[in-house]
N, C-alpha and C positions, 0 to 999 in steps of 0.2 A: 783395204789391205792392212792398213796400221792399225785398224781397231783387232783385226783377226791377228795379227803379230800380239796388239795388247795384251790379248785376251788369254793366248797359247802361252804367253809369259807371265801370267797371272795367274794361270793352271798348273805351272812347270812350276813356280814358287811354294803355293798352298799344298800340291803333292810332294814335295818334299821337304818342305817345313813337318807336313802328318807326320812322312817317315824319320824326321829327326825326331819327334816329339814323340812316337811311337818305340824307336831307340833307347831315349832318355828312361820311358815308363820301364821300357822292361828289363834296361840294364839295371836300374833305380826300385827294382817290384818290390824288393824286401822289404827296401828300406822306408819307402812309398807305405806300403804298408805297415809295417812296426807305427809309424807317425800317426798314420790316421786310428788306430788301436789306442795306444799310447794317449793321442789327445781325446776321445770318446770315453776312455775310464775314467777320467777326471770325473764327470758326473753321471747319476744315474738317468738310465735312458727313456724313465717313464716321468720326465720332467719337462716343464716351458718353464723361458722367461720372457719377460714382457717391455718392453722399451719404449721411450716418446718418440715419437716422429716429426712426419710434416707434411701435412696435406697433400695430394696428389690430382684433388677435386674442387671444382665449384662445389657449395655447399648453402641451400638458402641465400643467397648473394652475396657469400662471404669468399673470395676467390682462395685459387691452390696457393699451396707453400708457406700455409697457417703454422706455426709451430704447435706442436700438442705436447707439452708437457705431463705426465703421469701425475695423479692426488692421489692422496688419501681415500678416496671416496671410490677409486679404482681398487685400491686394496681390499676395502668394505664390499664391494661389487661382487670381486674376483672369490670373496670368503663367504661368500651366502647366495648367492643365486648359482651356483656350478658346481651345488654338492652330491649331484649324480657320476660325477665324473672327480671332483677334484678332492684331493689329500689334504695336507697341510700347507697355509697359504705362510710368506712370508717376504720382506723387501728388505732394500739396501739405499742406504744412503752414505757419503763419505764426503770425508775432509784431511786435507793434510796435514798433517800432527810432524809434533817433534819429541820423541818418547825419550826421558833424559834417567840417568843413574848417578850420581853423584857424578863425577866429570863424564862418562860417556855416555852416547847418546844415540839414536836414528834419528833420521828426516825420514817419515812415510808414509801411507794412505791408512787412515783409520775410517771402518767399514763399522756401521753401524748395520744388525743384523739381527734376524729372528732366530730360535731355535733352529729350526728345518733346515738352515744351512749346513749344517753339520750332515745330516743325510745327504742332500741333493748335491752339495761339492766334494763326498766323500772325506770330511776331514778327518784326520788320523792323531788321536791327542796320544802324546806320549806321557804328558803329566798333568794332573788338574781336571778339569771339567770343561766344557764347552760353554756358552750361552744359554741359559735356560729362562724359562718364562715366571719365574719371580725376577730374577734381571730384568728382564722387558717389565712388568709392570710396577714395578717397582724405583724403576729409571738409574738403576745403580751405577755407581761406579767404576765397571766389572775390564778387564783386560785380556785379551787370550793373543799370544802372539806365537811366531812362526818360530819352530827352535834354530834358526840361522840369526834371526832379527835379535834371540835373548843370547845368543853368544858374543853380541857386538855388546850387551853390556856387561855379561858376566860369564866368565868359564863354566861354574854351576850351573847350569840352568835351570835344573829344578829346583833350584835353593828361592829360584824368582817368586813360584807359586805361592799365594799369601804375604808378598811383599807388594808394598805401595812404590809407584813410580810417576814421575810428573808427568803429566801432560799436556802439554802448554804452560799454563798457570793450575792446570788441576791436579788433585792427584788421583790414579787410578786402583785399584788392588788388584796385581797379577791372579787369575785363577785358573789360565792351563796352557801350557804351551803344546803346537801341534809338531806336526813334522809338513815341513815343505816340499811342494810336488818340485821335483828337479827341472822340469820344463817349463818352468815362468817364475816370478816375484810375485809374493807371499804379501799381502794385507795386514796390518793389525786387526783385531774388530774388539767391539764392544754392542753392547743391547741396542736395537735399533732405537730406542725412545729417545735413552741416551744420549746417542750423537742428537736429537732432533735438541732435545730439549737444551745442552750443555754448549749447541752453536748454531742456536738460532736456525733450525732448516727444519722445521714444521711445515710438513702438505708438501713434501716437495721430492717423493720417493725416485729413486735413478734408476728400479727396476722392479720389477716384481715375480716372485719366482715360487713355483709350485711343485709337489707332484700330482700325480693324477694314477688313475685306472680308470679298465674299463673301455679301453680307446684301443684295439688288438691292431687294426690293421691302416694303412695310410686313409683309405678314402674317410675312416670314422674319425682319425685324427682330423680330415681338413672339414668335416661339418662341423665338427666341436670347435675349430678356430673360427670359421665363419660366423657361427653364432656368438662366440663370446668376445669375436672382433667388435660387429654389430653393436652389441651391448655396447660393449665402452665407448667405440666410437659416438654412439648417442648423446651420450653425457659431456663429448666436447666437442658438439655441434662440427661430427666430421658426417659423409658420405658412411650407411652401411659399409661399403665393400671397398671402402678406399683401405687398401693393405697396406699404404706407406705412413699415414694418421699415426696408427701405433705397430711397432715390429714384436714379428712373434717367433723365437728362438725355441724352435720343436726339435729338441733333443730325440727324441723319439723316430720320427722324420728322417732327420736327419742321418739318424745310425741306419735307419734303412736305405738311405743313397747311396751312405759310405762303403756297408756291404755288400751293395750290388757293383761298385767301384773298383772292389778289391777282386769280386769275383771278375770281374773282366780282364784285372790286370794279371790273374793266373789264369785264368783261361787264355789270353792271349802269348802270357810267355811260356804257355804249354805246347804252345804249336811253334815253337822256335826253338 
């Protein structure tokens, strides 16, 4: 009898927990919505990015919970074997920097960065130029900051573009400033080489980010992840199908969730 009292009251919780949570959606559906909109245009939706993980599997007698770290060699992978499918390949690495102007200054993340970022994160230059591939091969000293980050040091802000600014001990050459998304904190960046080369963090990418085509609908997305899981996985002695080894951020995917999320939540608060 007390299991069946348990149970009834177990039942009597989780049904009305729905209906509060079914409440919150649909009193919440705008605004629910506006957010997941709002965070999806940040980037564009025929992109992945790529992250380290940690094993999930035995693997040759190596057991789970290996850390995998991302190389360079992932990047080289991701840029020549997946050109049936993939766009422009590009990665990120960062450090925390202290960007100074004769007395002012920020403490912030400086993102060392490919071209392509500028597409795939949508950035929006108000002045200047973005990161371009003489930068990167070149290893320069290049700066592109957020126009909130260049008001902490000067009222002008475009007066910053083609001025030199420290950082750390270096000096940098402003050459564009963006405009920052209102829903998060803004990066510095600089040429991906650049960070590697000017602090020491060669082989040691913190993500790797693409677009693609060619992939129209989910199931063709998750063969093209399996496969180019597999692959990397290979080369850091993980499990084929171990998913947790390296994370794959299918923007793509994802906006298909989202949209079918939203339609629920009007279709649900259509029949109320």
């Amino acid at each position: 009898m007390r299991d069946v009292i348990t149970e009834i009251w177990s039942t009597a919780r989780a049904v009305a927990w729905g209906i509060f949570m079914l409440i919150v959606l649909l009193g919440a559906g705008n605004g629910l919505i506006n957010a997941m909109v709002n965070n999806n245009s940040r980037f564009i939706a025929n992109s992945m990015a790529i992250f380290g993980g940690t094993t999930s599997k035995p693997y040759k007698g190596m057991k789970e919970g290996r850390y995998v770290p991302l190389k360079d060699k992932d990047i080289a992978i991701t840029q020549t074997q997946f050109t049936e499918n993939i766009d422009e390949v590009g990665a990120r690495v960062s450090q925390q920097a202290v960007i100074s102007m004769g007395e002012n200054y920020i403490s912030t993340r400086l993102c060392g960065v490919y071209p392509n970022h500028q597409q795939i994160d949508k950035i929006d230059m108000l002045y200047g130029r973005f990161i371009n591939n003489i930068d990167l091969k070149e290893k320069r000293k290049v700066l592109v900051l957020g126009d909130q980050q260049a008001k902490e040091l000067t009222r002008d802000v475009a007066s910053l573009v083609g001025k030199h600014l420290k950082v750390g001990a270096f000096a940098f050459q402003v050459v564009g400033i963006f405009k920052e998304p209102q829903n998060g904190n803004a990066d510095a960046m600089t040429a991906y080489s650049t960070l590697e080369t000017v602090y020491g963090k060669s082989n040691q990418p913190e993500r790797i980010v693409f677009s693609f085509h060619g992939l129209p609908t989910a199931e063709a997305n998750e063969a093209f992840e399996k496969e180019y899981r597999a692959k990397l996985n290979e080369g850091h002695q993980a499990a084929a199908d171990d998913e947790s080894a390296l994370w794959i951020w299918n923007r793509f995917t994802q906006s298909l969730q989202m949209e079918m999320g939203m339609g629920i939540i009007r279709t649900d608060r259509g029949r109320f």
